[in-house]
C-alpha atoms as a printed R data frame, in Angstrom:
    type eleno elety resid chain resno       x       y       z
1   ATOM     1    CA   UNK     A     1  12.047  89.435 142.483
2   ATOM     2    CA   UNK     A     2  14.852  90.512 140.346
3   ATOM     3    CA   UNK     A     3  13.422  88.456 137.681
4   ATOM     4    CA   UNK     A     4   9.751  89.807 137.902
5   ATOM     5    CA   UNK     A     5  11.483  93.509 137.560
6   ATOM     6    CA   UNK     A     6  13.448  92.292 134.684
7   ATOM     7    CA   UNK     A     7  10.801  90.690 132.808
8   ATOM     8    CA   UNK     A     8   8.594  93.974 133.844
9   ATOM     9    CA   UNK     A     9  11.216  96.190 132.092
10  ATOM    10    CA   UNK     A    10  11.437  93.875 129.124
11  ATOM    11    CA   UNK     A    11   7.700  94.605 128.809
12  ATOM    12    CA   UNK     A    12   6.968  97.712 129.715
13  ATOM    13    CA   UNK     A    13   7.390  99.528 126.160
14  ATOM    14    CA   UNK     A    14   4.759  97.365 124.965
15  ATOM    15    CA   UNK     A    15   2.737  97.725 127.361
16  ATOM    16    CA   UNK     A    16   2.764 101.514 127.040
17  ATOM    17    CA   UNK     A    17   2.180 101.363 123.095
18  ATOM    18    CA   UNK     A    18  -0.632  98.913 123.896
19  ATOM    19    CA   UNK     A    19  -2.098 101.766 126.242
20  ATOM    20    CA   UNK     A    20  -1.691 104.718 123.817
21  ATOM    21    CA   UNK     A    21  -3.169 102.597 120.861
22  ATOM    22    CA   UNK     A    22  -6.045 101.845 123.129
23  ATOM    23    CA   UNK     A    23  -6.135 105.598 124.344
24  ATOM    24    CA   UNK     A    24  -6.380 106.782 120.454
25  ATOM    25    CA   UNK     A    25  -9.161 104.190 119.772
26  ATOM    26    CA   UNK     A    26 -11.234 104.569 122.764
27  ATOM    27    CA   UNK     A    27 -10.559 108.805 121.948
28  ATOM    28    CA   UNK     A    28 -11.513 108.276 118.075
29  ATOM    29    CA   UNK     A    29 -15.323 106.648 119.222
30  ATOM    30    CA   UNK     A    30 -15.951 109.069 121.756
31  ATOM    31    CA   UNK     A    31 -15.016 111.826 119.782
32  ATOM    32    CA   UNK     A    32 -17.220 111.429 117.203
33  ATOM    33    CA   UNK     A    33 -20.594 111.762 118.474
34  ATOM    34    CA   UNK     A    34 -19.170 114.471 120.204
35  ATOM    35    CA   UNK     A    35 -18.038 116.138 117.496
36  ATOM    36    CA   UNK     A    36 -21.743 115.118 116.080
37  ATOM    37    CA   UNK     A    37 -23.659 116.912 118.765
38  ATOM    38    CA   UNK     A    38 -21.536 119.876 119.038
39  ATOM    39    CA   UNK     A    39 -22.172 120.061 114.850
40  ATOM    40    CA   UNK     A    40 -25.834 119.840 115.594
41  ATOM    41    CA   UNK     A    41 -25.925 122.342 118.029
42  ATOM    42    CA   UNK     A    42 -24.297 124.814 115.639
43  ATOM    43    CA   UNK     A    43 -26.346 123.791 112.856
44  ATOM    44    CA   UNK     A    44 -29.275 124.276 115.011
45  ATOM    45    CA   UNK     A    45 -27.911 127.708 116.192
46  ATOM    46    CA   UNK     A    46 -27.113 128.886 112.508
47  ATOM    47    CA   UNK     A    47 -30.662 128.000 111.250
48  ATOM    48    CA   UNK     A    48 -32.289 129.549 114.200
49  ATOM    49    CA   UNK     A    49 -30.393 132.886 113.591
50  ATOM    50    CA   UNK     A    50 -31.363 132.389 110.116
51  ATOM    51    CA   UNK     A    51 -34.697 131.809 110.543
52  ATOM    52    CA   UNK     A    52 -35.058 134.608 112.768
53  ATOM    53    CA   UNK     A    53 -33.307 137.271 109.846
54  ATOM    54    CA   UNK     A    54 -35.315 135.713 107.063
55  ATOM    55    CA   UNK     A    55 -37.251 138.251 106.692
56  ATOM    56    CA   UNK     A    56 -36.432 141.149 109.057
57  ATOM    57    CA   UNK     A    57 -33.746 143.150 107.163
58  ATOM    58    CA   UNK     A    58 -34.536 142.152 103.394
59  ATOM    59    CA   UNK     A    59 -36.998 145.061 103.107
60  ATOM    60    CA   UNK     A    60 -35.292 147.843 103.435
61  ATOM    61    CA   UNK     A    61 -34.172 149.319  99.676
62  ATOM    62    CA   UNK     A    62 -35.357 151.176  96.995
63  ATOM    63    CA   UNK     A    63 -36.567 149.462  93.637
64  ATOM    64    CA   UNK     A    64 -35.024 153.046  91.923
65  ATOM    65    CA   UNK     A    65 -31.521 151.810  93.047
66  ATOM    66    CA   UNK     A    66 -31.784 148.442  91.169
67  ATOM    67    CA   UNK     A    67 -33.849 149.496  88.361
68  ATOM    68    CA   UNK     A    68 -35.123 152.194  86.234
69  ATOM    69    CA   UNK     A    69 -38.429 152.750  87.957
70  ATOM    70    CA   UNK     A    70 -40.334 155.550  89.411
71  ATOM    71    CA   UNK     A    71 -43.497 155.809  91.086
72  ATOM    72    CA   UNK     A    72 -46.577 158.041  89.802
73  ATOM    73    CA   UNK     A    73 -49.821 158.795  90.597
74  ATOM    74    CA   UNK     A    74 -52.884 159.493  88.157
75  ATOM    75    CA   UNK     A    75 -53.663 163.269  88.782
76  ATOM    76    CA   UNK     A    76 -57.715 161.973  87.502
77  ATOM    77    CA   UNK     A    77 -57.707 159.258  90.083
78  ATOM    78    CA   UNK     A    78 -55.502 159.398  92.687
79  ATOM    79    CA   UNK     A    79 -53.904 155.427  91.464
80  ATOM    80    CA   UNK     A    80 -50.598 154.608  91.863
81  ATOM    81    CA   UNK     A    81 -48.679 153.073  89.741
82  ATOM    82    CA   UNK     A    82 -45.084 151.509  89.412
83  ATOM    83    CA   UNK     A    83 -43.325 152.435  86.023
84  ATOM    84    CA   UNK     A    84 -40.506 150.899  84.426
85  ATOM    85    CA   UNK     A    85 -39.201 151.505  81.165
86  ATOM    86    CA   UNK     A    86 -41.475 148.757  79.428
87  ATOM    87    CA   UNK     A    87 -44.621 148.357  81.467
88  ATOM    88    CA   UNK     A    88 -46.444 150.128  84.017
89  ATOM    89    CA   UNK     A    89 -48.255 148.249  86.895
90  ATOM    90    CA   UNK     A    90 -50.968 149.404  89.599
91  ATOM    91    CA   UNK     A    91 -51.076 149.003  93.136
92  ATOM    92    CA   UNK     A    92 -54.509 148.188  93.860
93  ATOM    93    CA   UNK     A    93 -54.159 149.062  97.807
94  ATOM    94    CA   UNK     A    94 -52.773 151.242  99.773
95  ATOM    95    CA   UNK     A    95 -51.639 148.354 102.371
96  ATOM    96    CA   UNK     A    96 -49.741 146.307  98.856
97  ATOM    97    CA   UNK     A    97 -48.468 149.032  98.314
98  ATOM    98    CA   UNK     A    98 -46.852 149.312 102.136
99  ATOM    99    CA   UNK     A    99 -45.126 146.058 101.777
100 ATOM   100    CA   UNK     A   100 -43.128 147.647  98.948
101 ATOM   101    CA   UNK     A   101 -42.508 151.115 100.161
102 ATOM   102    CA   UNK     A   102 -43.441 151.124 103.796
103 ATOM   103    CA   UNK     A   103 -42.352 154.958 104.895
104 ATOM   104    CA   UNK     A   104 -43.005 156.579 101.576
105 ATOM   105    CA   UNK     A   105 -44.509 159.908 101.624
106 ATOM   106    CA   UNK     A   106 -47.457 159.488  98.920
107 ATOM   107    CA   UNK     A   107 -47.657 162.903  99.018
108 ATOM   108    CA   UNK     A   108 -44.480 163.868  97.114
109 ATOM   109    CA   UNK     A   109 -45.625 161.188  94.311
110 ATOM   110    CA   UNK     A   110 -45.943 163.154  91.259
111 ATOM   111    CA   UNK     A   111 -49.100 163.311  89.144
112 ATOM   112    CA   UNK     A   112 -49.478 162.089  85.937
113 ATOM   113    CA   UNK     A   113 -52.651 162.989  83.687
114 ATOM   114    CA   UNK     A   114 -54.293 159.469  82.087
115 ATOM   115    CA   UNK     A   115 -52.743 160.625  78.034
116 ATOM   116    CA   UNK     A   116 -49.180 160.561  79.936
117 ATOM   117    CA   UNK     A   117 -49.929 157.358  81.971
118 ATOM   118    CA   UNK     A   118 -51.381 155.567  78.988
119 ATOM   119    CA   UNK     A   119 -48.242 156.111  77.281
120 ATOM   120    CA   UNK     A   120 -46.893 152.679  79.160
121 ATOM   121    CA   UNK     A   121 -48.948 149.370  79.019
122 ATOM   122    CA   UNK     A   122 -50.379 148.584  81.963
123 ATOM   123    CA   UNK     A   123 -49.248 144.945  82.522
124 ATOM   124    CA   UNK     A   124 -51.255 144.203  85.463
125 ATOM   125    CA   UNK     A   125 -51.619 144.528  89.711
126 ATOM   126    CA   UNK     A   126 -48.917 144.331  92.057
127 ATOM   127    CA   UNK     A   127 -48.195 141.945  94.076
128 ATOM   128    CA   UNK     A   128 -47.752 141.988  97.796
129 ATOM   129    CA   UNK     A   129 -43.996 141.903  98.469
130 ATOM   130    CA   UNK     A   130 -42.652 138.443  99.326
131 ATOM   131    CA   UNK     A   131 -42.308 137.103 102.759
132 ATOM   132    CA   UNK     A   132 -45.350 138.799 104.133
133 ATOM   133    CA   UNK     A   133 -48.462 137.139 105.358
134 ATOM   134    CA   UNK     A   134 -52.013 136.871 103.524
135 ATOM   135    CA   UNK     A   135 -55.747 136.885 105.099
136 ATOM   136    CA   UNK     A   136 -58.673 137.623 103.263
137 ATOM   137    CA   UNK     A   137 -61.811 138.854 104.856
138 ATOM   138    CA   UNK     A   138 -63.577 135.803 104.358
139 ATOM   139    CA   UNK     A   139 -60.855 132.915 105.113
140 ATOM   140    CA   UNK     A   140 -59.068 132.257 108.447
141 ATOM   141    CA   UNK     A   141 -56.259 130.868 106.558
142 ATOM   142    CA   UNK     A   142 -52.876 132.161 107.002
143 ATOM   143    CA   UNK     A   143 -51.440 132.132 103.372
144 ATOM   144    CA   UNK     A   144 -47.174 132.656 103.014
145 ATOM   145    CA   UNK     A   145 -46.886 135.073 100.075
146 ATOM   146    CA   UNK     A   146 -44.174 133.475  97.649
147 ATOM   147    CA   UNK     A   147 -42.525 135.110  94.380
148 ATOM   148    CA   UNK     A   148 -44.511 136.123  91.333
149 ATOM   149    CA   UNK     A   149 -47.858 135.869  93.289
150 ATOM   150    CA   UNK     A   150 -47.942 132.355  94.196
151 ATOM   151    CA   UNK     A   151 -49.349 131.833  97.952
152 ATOM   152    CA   UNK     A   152 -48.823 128.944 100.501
153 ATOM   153    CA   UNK     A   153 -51.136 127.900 103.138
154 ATOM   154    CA   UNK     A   154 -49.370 127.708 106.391
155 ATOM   155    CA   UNK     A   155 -50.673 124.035 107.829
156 ATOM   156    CA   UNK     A   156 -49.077 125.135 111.684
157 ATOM   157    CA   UNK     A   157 -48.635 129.037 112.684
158 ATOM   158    CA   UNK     A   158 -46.199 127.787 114.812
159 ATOM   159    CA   UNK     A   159 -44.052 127.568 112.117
160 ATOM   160    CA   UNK     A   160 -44.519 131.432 111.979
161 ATOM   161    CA   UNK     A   161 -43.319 132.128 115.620
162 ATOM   162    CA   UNK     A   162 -40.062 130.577 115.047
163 ATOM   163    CA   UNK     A   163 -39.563 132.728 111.794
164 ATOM   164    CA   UNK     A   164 -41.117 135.636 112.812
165 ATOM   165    CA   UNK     A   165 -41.217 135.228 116.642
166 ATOM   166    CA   UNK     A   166 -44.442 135.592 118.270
167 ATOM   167    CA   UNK     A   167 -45.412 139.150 116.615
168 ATOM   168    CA   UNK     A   168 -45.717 137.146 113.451
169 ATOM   169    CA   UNK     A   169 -49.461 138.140 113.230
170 ATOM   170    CA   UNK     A   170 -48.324 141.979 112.585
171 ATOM   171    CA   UNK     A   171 -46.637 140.441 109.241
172 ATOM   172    CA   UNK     A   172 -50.142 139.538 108.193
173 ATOM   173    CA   UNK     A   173 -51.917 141.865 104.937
174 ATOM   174    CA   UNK     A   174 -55.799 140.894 104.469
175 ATOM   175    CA   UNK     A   175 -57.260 142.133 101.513
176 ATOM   176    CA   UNK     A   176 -60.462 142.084  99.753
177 ATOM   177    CA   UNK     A   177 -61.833 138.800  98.382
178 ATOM   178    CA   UNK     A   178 -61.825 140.777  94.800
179 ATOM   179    CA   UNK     A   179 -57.865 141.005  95.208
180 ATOM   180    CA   UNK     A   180 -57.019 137.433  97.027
181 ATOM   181    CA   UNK     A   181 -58.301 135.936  93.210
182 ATOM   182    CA   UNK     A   182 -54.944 137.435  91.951
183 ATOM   183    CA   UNK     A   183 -53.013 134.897  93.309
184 ATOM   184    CA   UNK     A   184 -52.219 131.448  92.896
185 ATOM   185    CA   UNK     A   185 -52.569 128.560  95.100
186 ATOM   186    CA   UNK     A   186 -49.100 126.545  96.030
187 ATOM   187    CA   UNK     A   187 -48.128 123.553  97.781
188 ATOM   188    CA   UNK     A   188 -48.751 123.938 101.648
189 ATOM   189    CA   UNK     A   189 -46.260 124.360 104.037
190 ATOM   190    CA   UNK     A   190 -45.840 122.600 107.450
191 ATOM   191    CA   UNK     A   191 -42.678 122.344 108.082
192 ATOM   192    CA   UNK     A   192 -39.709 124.864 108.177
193 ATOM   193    CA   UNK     A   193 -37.548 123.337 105.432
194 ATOM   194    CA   UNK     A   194 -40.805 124.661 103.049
195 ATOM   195    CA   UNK     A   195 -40.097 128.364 103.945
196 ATOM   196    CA   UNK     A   196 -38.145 129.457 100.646
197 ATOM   197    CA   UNK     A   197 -35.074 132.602 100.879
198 ATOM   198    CA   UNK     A   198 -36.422 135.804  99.451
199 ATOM   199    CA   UNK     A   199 -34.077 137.557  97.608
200 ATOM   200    CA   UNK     A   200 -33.648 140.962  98.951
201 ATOM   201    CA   UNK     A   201 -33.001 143.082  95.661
202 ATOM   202    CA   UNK     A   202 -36.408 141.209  94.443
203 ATOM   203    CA   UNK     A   203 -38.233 143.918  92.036
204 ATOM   204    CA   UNK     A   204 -41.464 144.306  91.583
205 ATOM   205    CA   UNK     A   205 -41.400 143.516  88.047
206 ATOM   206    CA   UNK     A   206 -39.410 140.449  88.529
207 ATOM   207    CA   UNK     A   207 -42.134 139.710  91.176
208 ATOM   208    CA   UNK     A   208 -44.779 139.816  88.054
209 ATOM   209    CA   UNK     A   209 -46.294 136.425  86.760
């Protein structure tokens, strides 16, 4: 018995590296896919939450801040138009004009006369703003409005509730089938990865094609 104990003590610190090198190995392939799923979880997590602010806080700012701009309005025809210091550019609805300027007061736009306006070029209509919706009147299609008046056909509004969560349909503009020619088709979109990031200090004559 003595001998058993011996030989047991003669053993026993490589018995206990044999254990801890086993420990480490059996601990460095479990920790990994561990480590994999808790990655993909956060991943998952940081896309939702950006998916989710996208668009929800990239509206709010004024294009006078970023650029030398104002908005007038024709004192002949009630038109408003968007003037920078090289080209002047119409909003040919009320509701395109929203996307841009959602709480401004019309009202307080001043009045130009059509000598003063015509003073600028007019370079063309604007665009809705980026990140909202398109319908026309005539076309069940739900269209993703992209920079410089490119739209994308959304294959799977689902894709819209998990940007936009389920009010998505109050992001939607429809305009008149004389407007929707404006814009030009782009690749469809049906999955998530399509979506693009919309820069939030966009202006609306970067936004021109």
């Amino acid at each position: 018995m003595k001998i058993k104990i011996h030989h047991l003590k003669k053993y026993l610190p490589y018995g206990i590296i044999i254990v801890i090198f086993a420990g480490v190995f059996l601990y460095s392939i479990l920790r990994q896919p561990v480590r994999e799923v808790l990655q993909l979880r956060e991943d998952e997590q940081a896309q939702q939450y950006v998916l989710n602010k996208k668009y929800s806080d990239i509206r709010i700012y004024k294009q006078s801040d970023v650029e030398e701009a104002k908005l007038v309005r024709s004192a002949d025809t009630g038109d408003i138009y968007y003037i920078n210091r090289l080209w002047r550019y119409i909003f040919p609805t009320e509701n395109i004009f929203r996307t841009w300027f959602p709480d401004y007061d019309i009202n307080i736009i001043p009045e130009l006369t059509l000598d003063e306006l015509y003073e600028t070029n007019l370079s063309g209509n604007v665009f809705l703003r980026p990140s909202y919706l398109l319908q026309t009147e005539t076309d069940p299609k739900v269209y993703f409005v992209n920079e410089q008046g490119v739209i994308n056909e959304v294959t799977d509004t689902r894709l819209l509730e998990v940007i936009y969560d389920k009010d998505w349909e109050k992001e939607i503009v429809t305009l008149e089938n004389k407007y929707f020619t404006n814009y030009t088709y782009g690749q469809a979109f049906d999955s998530l990865d399509d979506f693009p990031v919309i820069q939030a200090n966009l202006l609306i004559s970067q936004n021109q094609n």
